[in-house]
Backbone bond lengths (Angstrom), bond angles and torsions (degrees), N, CA, C in turn:
res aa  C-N    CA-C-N  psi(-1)  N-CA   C-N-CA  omega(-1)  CA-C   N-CA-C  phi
1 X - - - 1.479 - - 1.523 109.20 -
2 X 1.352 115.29 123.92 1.604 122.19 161.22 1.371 105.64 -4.39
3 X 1.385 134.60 166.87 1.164 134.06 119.03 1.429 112.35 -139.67
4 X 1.297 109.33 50.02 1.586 125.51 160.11 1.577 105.88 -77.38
5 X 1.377 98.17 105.77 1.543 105.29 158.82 1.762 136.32 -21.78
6 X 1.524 101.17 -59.12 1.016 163.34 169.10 1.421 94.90 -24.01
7 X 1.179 124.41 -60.83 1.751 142.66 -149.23 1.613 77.17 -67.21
8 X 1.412 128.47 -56.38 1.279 125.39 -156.87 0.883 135.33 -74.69
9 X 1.015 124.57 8.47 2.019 143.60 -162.76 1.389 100.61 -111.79
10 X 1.225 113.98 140.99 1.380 122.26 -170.78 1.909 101.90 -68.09
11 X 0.727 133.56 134.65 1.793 140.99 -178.75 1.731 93.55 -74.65
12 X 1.225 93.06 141.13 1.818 119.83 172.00 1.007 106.14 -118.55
13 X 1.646 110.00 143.19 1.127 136.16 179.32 1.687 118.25 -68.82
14 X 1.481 120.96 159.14 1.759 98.65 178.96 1.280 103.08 -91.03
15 X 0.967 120.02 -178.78 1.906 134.52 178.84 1.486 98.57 -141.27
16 X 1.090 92.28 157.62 1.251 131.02 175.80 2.001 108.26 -35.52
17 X 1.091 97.66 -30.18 1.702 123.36 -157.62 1.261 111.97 -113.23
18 X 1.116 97.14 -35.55 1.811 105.39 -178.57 1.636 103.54 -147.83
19 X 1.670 111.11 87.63 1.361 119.75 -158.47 1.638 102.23 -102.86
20 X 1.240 113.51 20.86 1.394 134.12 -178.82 1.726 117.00 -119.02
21 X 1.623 104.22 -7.37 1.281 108.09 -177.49 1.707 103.94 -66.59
22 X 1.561 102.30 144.02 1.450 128.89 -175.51 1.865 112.35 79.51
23 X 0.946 99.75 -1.88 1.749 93.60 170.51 1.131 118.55 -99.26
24 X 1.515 128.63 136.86 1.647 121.04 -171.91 1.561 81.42 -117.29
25 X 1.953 89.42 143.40 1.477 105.70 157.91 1.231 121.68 -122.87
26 X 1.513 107.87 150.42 1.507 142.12 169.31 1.212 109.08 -66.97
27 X 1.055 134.61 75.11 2.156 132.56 170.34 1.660 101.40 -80.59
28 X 0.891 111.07 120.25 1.755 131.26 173.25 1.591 97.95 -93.70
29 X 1.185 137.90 104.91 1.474 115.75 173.04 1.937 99.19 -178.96
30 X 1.486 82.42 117.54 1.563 87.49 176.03 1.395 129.37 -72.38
31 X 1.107 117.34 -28.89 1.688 130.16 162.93 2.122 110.58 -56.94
32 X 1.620 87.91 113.77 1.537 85.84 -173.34 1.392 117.07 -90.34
33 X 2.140 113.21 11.56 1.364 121.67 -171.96 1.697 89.21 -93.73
34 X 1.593 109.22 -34.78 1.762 103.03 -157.69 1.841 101.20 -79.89
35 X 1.386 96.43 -23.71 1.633 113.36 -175.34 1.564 100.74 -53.94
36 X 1.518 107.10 -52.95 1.563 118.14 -164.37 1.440 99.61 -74.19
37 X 1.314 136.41 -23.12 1.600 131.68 161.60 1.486 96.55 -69.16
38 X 1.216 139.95 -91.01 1.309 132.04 -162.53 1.829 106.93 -32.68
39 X 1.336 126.51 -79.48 1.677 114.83 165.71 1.874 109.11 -20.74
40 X 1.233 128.25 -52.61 1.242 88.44 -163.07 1.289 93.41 -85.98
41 X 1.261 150.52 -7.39 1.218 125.88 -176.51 1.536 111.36 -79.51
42 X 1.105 119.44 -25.40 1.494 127.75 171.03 1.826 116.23 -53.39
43 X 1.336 78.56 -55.70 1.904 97.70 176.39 1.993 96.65 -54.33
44 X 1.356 124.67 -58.06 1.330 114.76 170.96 1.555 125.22 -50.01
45 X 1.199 114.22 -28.55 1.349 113.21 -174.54 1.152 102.89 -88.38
46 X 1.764 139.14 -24.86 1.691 110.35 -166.02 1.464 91.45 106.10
47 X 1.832 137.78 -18.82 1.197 101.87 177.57 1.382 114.87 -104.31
48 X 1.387 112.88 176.67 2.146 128.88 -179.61 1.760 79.39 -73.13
49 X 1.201 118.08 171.63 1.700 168.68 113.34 0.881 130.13 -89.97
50 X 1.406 113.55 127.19 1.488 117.99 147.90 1.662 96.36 -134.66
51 X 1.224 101.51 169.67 1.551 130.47 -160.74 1.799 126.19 -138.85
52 X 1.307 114.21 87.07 1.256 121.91 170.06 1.798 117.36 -94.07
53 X 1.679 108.40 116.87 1.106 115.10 -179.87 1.467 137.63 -63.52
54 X 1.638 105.75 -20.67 1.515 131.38 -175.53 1.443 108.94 -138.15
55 X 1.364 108.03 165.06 1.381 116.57 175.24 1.603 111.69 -46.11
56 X 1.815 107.76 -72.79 1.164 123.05 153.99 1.387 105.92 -15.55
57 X 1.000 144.09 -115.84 1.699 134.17 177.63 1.104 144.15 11.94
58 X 1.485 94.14 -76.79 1.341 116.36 147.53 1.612 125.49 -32.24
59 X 1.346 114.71 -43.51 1.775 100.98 -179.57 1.370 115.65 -99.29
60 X 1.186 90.19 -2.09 1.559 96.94 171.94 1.525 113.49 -82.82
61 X 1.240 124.02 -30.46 1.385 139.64 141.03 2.005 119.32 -17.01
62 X 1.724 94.87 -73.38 1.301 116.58 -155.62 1.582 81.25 -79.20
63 X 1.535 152.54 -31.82 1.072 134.42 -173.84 1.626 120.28 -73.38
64 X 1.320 110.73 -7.94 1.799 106.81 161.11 1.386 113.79 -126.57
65 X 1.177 125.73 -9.63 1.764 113.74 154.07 1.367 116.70 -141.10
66 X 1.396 101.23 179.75 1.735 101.05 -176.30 1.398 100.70 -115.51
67 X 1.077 137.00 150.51 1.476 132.80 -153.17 1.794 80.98 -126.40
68 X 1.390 120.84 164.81 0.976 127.29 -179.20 1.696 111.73 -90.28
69 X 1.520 111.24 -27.65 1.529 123.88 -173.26 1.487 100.12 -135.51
70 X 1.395 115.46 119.05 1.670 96.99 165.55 1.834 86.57 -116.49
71 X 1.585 109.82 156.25 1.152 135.75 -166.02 1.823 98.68 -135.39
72 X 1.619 106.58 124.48 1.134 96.60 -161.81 1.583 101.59 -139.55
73 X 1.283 121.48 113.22 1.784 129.52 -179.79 1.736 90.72 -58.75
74 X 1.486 100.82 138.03 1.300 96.15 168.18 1.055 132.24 -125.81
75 X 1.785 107.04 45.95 1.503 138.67 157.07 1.558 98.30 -127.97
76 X 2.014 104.38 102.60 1.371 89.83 159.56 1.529 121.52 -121.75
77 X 1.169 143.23 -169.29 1.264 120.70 177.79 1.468 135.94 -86.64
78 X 1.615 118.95 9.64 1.308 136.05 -177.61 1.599 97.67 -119.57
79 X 1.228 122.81 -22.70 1.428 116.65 -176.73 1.732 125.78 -174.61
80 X 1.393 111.86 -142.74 1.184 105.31 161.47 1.708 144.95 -90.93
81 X 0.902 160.85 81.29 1.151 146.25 -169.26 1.567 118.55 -28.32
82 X 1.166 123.45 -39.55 1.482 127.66 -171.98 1.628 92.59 -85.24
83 X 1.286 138.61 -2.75 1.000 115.70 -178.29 1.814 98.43 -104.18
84 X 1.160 120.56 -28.78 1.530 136.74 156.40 2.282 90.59 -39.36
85 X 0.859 88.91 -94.75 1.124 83.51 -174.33 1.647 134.89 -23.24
86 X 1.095 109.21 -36.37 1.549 121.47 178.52 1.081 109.53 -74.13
87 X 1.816 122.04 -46.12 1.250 128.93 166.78 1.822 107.20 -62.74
88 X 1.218 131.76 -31.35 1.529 106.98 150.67 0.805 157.50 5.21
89 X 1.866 95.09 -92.62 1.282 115.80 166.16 1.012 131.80 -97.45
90 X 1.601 120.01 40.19 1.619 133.99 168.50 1.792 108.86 -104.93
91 X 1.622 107.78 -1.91 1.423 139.77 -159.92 1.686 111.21 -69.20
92 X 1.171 131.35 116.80 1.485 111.21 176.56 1.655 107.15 -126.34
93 X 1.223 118.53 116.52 1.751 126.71 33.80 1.577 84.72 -96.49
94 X 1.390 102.04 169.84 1.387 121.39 -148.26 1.559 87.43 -107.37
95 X 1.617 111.05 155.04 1.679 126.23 165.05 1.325 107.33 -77.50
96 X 1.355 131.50 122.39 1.175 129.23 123.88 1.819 126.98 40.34
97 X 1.729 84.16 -110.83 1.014 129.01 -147.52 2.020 90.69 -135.80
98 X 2.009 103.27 122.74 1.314 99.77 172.11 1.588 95.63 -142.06
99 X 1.084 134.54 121.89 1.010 128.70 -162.01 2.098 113.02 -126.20
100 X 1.138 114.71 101.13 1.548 98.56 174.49 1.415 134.41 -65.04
101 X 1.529 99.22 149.40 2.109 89.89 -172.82 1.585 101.28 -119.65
102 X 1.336 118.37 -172.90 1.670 106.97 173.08 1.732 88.28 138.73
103 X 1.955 102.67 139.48 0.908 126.16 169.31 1.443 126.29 -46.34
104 X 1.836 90.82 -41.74 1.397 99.23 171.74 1.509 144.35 -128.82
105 X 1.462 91.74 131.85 1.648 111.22 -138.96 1.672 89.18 -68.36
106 X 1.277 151.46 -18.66 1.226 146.26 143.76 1.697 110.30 -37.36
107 X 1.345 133.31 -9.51 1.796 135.56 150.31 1.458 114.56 -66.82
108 X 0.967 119.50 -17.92 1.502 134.26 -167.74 1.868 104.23 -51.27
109 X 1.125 86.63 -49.30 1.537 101.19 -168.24 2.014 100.32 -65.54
110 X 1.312 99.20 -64.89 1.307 118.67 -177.78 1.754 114.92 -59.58
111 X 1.326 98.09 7.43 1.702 97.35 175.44 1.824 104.42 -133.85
112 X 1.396 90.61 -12.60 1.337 84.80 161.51 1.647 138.68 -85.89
113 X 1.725 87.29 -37.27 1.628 119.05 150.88 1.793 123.50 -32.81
114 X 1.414 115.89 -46.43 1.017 136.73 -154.04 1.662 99.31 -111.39
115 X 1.698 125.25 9.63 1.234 117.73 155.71 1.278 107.81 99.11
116 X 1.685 121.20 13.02 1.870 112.76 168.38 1.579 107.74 -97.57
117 X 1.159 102.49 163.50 1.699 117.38 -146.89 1.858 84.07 -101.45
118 X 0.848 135.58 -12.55 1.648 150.55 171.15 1.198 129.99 -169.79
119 X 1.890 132.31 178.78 0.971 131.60 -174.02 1.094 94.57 -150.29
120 X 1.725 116.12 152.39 1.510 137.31 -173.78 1.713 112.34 -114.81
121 X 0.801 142.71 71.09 1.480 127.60 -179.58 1.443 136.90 -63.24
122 X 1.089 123.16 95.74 1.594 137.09 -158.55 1.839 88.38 -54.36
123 X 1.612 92.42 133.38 1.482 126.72 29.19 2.078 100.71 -107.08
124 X 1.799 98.96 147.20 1.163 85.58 -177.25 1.589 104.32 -104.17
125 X 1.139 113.52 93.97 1.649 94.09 174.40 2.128 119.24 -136.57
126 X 1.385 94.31 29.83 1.528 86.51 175.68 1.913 100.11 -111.89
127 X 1.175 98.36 138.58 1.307 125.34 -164.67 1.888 105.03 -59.18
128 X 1.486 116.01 -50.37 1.311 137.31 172.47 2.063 102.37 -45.82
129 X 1.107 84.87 -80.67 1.505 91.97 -179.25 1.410 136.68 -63.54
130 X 1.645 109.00 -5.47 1.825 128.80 160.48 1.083 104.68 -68.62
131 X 1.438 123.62 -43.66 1.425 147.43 -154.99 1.840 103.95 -68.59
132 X 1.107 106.07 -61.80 1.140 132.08 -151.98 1.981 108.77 -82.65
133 X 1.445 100.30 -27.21 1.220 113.21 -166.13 1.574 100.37 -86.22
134 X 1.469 116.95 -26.12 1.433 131.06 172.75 1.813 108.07 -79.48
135 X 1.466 115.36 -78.62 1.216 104.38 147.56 1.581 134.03 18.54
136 X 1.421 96.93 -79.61 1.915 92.45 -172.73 1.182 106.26 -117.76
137 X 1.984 122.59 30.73 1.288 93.74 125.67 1.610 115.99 -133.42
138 X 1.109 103.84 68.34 1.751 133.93 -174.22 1.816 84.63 -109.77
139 X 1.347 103.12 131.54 1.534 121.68 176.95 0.998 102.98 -75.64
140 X 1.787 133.97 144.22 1.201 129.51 -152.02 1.340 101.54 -84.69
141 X 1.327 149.27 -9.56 1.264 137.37 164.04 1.183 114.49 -59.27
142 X 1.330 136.42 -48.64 1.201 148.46 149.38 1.347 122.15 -37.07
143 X 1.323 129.99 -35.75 1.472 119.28 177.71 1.382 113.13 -75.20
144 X 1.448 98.89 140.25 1.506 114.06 170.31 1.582 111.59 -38.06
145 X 1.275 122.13 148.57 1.967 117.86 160.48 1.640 101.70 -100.45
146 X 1.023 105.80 131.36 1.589 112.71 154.11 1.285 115.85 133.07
147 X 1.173 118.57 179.87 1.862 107.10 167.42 1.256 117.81 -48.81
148 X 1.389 115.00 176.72 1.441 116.10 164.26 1.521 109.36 -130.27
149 X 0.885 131.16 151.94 1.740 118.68 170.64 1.188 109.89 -116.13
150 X 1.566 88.43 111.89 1.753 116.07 173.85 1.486 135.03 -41.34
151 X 1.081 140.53 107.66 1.301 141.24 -173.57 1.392 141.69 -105.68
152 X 1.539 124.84 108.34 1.512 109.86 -157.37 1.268 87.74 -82.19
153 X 1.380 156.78 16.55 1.579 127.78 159.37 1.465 150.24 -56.16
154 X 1.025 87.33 114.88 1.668 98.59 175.43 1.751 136.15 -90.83
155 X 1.251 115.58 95.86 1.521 112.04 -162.86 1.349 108.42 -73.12
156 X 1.212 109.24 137.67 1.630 119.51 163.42 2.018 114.21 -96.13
157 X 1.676 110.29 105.58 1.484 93.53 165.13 1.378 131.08 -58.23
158 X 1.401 112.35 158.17 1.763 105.66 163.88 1.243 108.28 -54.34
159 X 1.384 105.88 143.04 1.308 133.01 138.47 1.334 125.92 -27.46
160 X 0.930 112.87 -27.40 2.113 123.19 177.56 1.469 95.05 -74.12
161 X 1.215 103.48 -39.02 1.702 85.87 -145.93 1.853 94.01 -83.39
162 X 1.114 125.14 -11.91 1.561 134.74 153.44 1.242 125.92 -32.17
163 X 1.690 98.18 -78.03 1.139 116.96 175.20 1.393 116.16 -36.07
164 X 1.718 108.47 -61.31 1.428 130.59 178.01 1.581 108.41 -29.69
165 X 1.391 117.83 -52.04 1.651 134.17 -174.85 1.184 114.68 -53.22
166 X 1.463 92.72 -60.79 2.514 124.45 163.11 1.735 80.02 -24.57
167 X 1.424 104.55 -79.87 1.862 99.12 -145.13 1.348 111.59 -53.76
168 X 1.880 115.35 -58.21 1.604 121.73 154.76 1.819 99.36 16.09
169 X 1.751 70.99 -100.44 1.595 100.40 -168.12 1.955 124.63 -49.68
170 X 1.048 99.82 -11.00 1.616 115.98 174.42 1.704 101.83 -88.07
171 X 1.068 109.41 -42.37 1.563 117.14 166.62 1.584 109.80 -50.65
172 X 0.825 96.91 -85.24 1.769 115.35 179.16 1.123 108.75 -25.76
173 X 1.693 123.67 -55.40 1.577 130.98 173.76 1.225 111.73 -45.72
174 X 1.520 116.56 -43.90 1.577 96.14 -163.25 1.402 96.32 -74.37
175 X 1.104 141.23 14.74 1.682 123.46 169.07 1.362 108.26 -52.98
176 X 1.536 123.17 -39.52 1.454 140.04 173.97 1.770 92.82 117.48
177 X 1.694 98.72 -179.44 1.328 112.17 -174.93 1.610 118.95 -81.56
178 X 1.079 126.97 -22.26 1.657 117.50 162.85 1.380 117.73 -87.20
179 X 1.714 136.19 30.87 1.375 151.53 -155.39 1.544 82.39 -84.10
180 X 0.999 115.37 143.81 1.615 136.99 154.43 1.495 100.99 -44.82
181 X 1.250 126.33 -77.62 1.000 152.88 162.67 1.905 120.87 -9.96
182 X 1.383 100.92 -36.07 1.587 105.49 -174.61 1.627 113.81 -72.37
183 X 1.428 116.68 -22.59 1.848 90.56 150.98 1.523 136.16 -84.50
184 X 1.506 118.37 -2.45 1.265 116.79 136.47 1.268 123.35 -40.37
185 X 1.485 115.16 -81.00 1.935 126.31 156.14 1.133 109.27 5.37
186 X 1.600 115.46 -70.34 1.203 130.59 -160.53 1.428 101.04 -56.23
187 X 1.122 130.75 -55.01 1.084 135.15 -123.62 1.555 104.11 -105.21
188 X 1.496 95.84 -61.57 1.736 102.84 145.34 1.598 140.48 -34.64
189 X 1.117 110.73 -23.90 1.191 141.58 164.87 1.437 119.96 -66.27
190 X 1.630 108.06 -76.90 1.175 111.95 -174.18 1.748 118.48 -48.64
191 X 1.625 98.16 -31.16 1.409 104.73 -159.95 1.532 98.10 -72.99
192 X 1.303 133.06 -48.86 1.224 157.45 129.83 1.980 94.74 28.83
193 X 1.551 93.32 -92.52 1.463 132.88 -175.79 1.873 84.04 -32.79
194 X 1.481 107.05 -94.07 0.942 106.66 -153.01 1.787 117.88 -61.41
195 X 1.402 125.58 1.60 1.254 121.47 164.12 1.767 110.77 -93.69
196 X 0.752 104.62 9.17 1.299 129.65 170.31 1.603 126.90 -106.49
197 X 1.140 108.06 -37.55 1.848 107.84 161.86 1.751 96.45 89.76
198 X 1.465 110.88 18.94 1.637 118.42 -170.48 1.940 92.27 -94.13
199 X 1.230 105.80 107.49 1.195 116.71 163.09 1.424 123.10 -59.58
200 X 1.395 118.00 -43.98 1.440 131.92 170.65 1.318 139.86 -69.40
201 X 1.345 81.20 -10.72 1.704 107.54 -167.29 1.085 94.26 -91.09
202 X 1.620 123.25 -41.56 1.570 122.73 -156.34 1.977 94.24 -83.33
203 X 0.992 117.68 0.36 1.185 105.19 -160.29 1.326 97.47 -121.92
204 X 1.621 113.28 -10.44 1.818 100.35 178.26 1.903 58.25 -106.52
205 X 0.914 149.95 135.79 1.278 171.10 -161.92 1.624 115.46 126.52
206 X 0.964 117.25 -41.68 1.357 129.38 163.55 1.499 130.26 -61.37
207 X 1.549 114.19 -43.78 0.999 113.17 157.35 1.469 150.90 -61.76
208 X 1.432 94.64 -19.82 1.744 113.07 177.80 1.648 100.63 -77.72
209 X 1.846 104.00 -19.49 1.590 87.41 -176.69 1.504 119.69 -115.24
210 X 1.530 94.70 49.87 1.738 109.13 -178.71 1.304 97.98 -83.24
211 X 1.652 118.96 173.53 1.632 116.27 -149.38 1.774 78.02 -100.59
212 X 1.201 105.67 152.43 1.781 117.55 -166.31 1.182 115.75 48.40
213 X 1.293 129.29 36.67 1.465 134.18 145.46 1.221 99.78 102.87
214 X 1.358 109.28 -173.90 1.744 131.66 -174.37 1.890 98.68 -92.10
215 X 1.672 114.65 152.20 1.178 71.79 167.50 1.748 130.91 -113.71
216 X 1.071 149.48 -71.84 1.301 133.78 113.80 1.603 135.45 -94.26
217 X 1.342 89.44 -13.52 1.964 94.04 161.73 1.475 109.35 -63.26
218 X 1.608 96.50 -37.34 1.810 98.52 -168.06 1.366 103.16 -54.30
219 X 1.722 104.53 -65.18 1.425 113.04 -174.41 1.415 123.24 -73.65
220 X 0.937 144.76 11.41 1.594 146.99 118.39 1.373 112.08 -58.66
221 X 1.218 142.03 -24.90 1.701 133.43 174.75 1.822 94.64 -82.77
222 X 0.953 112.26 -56.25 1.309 117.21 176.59 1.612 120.83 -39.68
223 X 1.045 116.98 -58.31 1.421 133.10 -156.31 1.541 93.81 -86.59
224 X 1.069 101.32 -28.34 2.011 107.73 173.07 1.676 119.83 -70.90
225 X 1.447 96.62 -44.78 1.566 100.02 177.73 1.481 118.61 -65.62
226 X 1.631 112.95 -32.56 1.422 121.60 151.54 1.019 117.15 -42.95
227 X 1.309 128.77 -66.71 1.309 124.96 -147.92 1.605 99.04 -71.46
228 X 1.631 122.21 -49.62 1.209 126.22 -174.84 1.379 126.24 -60.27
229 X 1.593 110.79 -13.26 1.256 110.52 167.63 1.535 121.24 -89.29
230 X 1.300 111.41 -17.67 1.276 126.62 170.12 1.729 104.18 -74.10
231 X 1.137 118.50 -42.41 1.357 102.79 -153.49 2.181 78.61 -87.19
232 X 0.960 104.83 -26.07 1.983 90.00 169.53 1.640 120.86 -63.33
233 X 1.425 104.96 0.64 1.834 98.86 -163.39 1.444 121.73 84.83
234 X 1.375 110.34 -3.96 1.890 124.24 174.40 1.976 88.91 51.04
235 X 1.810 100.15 75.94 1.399 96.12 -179.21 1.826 71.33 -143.15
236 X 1.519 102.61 106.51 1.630 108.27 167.74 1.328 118.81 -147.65
C-alpha cells in the first residue's frame, strides 16, 4: 500500500498562476544546486516534489506512488538515466509525463530514443519555459483550460546547495585521474558549471571527459578550480 501522504489531500485545481497546481513531481537528479532550481520552480507553479538522487532511489520512489511528471538527469551515479526512463514507460499505471534533463544537449537524442515525452537542458531556471515544457506534454485531459499568465522569472538556488556539489565533487576527485568514476565527474561537473553560470568550470569539465581520461595536468587544473571555489564559499 502507498504510503504517499499525498494520495490524501483533496487535489487543486490549476490557476492561471500556478498552472501546475495538483501534479506532484519525480526529479531524478544528483546535483543538489540544479535540484534546488527545479523545487523552486515547482513551488512557483502549484506543483508537490519529491527528489530521488540515484537510480536506486528513484525506484524505490515509483514502487509506492505514481508521480504525475518524473524528470530524469541522464547522468546518474549508479547508472543510466535513459535506461530509467525506458523502464518508465514499461510501468503500469503508466506516468504521465517523463521528461529528460542534462547539461548536454547532445542527450537530447538519447532521451528521446529511450521514451521521454521532452527534454530540459540545464541550466533550468526560467519559470515560463519549466512551465511550458510540462504543459505540452501533459495529456490533454490533464491540461489545465484557460490562459496561462506568462512569466519572465528566473530563480536563483542557494548557494549551499552549490557548495554542497563543490564538496561531492572534491570527494569524487580524490579517487585520482584513471578512477572509473571520472566520466561521471565529467559529467556531473559540467552540469554543475553550467547551472552555475561558471565558465571555467565548464571547461576544466571538459577535460576530465577527453577520450582516455584527463591527464594529470588536467586533473590538477581541475581538482584546483574545485577546491578554490570551495575555499571562496562557491560565491561567483
Amino acid at each position: 500500500m502507498a504510503d504517499d501522504l499525498t494520495t490524501f489531500l483533496v487535489p487543486r485545481s490549476a490557476t492561471a498562476e500556478r498552472p501546475l497546481m495538483g501534479l506532484t513531481v519525480l526529479l531524478v537528479e544528483d546535483s543538489r544546486f540544479a535540484s534546488e532550481a527545479v523545487r523552486l520552480l515547482c513551488l512557483r507553479s502549484g506543483a508537490r516534489i519529491r527528489r530521488a538522487d540515484c537510480l536506486a532511489s528513484a525506484y524505490r520512489h515509483l514502487q509506492v506512488y505514481r508521480p504525475s511528471v518524473v524528470i530524469v538527469d541522464m547522468g546518474l551515479p549508479d547508472g543510466s538515466g535513459g535506461d530509467l526512463i525506458a523502464a518508465i514507460r514499461q510501468m503500469v499505471p503508466a506516468v504521465p509525463v517523463v521528461l529528460g534533463i542534462s547539461g548536454d544537449s547532445g542527450l537530447r537524442g538519447d532521451a528521446m530514443a529511450a521514451g521521454a515525452d521532452g527534454f530540459l537542458e540545464k541550466p533550468v531556471e526560467s519559470l515560463a519555459e519549466f512551465q511550458q515544457a510540462i504543459l505540452n506534454a501533459l495529456p490533454a485531459e490533464l491540461r489545465p483550460q484557460g490562459l496561462r499568465a506568462l512569466s519572465d522569472t528566473v530563480v536563483e538556488p542557494d548557494p549551499i546547495a552549490l557548495r554542497d556539489d563543490l564538496q561531492h565533487m572534491a570527494e569524487v576527485l580524490r579517487e585520482g585521474p584513471n578512477s572509473h568514476v571520472m566520466p561521471y565527474a565529467a559529467h556531473f561537473l559540467a552540469g554543475v558549471a553550467l547551472s552555475a553560470h561558471d565558465l571555467a568550470l565548464g571547461e576544466a569539465a571538459q577535460r576530465l571527459a577527453r577520450k582516455g581520461g584527463p591527464s594529470r595536468e588536467d586533473f590538477r587544473h581541475v581538482s584546483g578550480l574545485v577546491a578554490d571555489r570551495l575555499a571562496a564559499g562557491a560565491t561567483f
